[in-house]
C-alpha positions as CSV (number, residue, x, y, z in Angstrom):
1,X,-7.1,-29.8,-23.6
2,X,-7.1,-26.3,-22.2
3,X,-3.5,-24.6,-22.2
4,X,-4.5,-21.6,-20.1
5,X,-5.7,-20.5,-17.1
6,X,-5.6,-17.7,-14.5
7,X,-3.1,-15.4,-14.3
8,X,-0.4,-16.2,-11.3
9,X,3.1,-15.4,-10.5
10,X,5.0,-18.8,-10.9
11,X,8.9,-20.0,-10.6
12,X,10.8,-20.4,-14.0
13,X,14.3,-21.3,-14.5
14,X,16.8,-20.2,-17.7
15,X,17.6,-22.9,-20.0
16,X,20.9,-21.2,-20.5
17,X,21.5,-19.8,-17.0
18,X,19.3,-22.2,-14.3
19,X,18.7,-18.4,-12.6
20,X,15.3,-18.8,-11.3
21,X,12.8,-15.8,-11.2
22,X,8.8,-15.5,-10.7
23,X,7.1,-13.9,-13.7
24,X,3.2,-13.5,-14.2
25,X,1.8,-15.6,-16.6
26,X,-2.1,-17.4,-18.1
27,X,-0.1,-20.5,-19.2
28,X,2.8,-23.2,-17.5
29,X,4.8,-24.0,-20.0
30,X,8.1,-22.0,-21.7
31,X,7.8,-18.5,-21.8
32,X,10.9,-16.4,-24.2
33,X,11.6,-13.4,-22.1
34,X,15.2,-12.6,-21.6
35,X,16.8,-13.5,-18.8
36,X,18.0,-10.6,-16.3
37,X,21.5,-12.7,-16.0
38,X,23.0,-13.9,-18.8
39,X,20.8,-11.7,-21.9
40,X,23.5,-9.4,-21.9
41,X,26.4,-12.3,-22.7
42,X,24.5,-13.3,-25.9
43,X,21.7,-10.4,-26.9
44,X,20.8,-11.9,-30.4
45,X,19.6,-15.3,-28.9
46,X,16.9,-16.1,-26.8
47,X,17.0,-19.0,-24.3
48,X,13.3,-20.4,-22.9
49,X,12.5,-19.7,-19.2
50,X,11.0,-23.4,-18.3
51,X,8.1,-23.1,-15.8
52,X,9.2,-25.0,-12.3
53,X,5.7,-25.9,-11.8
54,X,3.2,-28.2,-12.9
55,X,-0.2,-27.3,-14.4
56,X,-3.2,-27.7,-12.7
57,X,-5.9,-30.5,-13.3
58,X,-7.6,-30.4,-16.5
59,X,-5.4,-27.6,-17.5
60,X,-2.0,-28.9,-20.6
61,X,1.2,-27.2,-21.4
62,X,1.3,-25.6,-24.7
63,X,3.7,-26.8,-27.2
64,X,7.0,-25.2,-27.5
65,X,7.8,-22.3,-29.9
66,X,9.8,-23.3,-32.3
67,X,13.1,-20.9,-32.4
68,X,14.5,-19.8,-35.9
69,X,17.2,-16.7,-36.6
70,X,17.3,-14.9,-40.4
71,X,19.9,-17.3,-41.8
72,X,17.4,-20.0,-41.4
73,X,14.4,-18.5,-43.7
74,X,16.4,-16.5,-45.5
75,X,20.3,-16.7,-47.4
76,X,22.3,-14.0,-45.9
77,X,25.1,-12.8,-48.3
């Protein structure tokens, strides 16, 4: 199934937060951007911005990235 389409300005919402902002994007789904409200409390992690829309017809959301730091690849000593 197709996971992109045109470009639009749509509604997401921080997963840490709930602020809600539009951003421009070619897919519904999460996006990782920082968040203009709470980025600052936590700067080395990165919350998803869930997309408050649905998709639509024909069109899927793509599968979530999957979010790792350093320690988990690698041993930090």
């Amino acid at each position: 199934m197709k996971t992109t389409g045109k470009y639009s300005q749509k509604t997401y919402k921080c997963s840490n937060c709930g602020y809600e902002r539009l951003e421009g994007t070619n897919h519904w789904g999460e996006i990782y951007s920082r968040c203009p409200k709470c980025a600052w409390k936590t700067p080395m992690d990165i919350y998803p911005q869930i997309c408050m829309e649905s998709p639509p017809e024909g069109i899927g959301i793509p599968e979530p990235w999957k979010i790792v730091k350093l320690g988990d690849i690698v041993e930090i000593k």
